[in-house]
VEXDREN-2710 file (C-alpha; in Angstrom, 1 decimal):
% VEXDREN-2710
k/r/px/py/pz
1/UNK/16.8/-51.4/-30.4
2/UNK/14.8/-49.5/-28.1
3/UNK/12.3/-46.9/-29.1
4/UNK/11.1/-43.8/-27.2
5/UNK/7.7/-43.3/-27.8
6/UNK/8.1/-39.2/-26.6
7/UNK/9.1/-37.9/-23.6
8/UNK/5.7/-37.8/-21.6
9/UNK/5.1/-41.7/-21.4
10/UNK/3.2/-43.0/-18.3
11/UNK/6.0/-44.2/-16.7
12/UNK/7.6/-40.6/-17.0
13/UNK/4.3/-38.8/-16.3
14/UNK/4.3/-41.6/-12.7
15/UNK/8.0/-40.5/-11.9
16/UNK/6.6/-37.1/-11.6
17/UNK/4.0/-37.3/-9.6
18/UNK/6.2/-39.4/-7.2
19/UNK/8.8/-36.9/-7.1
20/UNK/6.0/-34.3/-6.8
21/UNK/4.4/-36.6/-3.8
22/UNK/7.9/-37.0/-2.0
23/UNK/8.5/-33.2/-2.0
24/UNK/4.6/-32.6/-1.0
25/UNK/5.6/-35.0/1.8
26/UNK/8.7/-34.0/3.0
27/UNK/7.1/-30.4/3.3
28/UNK/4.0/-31.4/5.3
29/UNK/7.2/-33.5/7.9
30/UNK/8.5/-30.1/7.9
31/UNK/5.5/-28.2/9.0
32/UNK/4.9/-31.4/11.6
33/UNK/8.2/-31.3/12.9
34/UNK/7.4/-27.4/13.6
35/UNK/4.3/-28.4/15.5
36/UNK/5.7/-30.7/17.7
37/UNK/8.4/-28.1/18.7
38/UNK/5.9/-25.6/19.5
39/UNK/3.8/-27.8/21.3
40/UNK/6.8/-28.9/23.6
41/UNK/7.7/-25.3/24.4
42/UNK/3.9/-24.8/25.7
43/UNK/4.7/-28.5/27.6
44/UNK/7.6/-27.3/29.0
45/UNK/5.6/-24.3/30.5
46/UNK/2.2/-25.7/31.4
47/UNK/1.5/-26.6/34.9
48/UNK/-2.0/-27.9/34.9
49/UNK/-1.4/-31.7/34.3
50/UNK/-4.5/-32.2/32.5
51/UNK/-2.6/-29.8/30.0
52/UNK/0.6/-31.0/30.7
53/UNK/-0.4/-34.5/29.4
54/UNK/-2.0/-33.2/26.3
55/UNK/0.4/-31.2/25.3
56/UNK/2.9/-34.0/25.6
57/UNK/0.8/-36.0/23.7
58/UNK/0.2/-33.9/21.0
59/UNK/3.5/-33.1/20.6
60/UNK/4.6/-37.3/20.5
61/UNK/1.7/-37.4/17.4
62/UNK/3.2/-34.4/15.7
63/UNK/6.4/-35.6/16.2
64/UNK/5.9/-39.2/14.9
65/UNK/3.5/-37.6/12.5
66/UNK/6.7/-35.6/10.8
67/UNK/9.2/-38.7/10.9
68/UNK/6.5/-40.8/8.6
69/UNK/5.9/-37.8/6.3
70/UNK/9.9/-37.8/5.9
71/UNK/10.5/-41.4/5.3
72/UNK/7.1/-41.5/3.4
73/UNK/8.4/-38.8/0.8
74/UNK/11.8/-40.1/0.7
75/UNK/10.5/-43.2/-0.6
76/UNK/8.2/-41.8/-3.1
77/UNK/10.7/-39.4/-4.3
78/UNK/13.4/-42.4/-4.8
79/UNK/10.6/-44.4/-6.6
80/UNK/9.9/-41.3/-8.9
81/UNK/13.7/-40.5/-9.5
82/UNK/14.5/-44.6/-10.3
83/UNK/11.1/-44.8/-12.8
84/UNK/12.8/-41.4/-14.9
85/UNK/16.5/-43.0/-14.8
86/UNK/15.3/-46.5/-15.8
87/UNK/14.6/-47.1/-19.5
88/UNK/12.3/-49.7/-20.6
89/UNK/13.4/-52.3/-23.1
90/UNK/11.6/-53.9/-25.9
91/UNK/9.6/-57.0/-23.6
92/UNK/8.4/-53.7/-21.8
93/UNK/10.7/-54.2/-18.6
94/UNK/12.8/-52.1/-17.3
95/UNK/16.5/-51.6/-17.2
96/UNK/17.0/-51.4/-13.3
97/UNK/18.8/-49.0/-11.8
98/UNK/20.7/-51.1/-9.2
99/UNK/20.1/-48.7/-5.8
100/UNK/21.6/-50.5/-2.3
101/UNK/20.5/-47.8/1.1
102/UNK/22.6/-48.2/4.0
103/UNK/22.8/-47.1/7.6
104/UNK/25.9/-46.7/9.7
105/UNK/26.2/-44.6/13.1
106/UNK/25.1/-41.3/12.4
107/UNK/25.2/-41.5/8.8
108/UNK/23.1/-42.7/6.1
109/UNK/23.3/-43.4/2.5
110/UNK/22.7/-45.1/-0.7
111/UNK/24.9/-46.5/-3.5
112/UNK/23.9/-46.0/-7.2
113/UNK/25.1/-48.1/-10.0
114/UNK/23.8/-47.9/-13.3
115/UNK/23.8/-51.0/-15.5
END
């Protein structure tokens, strides 16, 4: 038999912070993402190529900038969502929560299966 020890056990209090970390992340994509789109409406306008090539690169970094906060906070947030749904069993290991991603065309996914 498994014992809790309480709810707020580091592996809970990690899970947190994770999720916490993915959302933080996600939002700072966001505001990227938001950048890079107003940096391309200046490109699209600017005729100075001096300008025109710094704009355009500014709004490449902002761009890729926003698709590695995404991914980044995805991937803590999944981390932090597994450590809460996972128990830990006597020997101090955990029950794994059994999670496959998947990419088709145009779609992505995960499956879940709980053991």
């Amino acid at each position: 038999m498994v014992r809790r020890r309480g709810f707020f056990t580091t592996r809970t209090l990690v899970g947190v912070g994770l999720i916490g970390g993915g959302v933080f992340l996600f939002a700072q994509g966001r505001d990227f993402h938001r950048e890079a789109d107003e940096f391309y409406a200046r490109y699209e306008k600017a005729r100075d190529p001096a300008e025109i090539e710094r704009l355009y690169q500014r709004t490449t970094n902002r761009d890729v900038k926003s698709q590695v906060s995404w991914a980044l906070g995805a991937a803590c947030a999944l981390s932090g969502l597994r450590l809460l749904l996972t128990r830990e069993t006597e020997l101090g290991q955990a029950r794994s929560l059994w999670l496959q991603p998947w990419i088709a065309e145009r779609r992505i996914g995960a499956e879940v299966r709980w053991p």
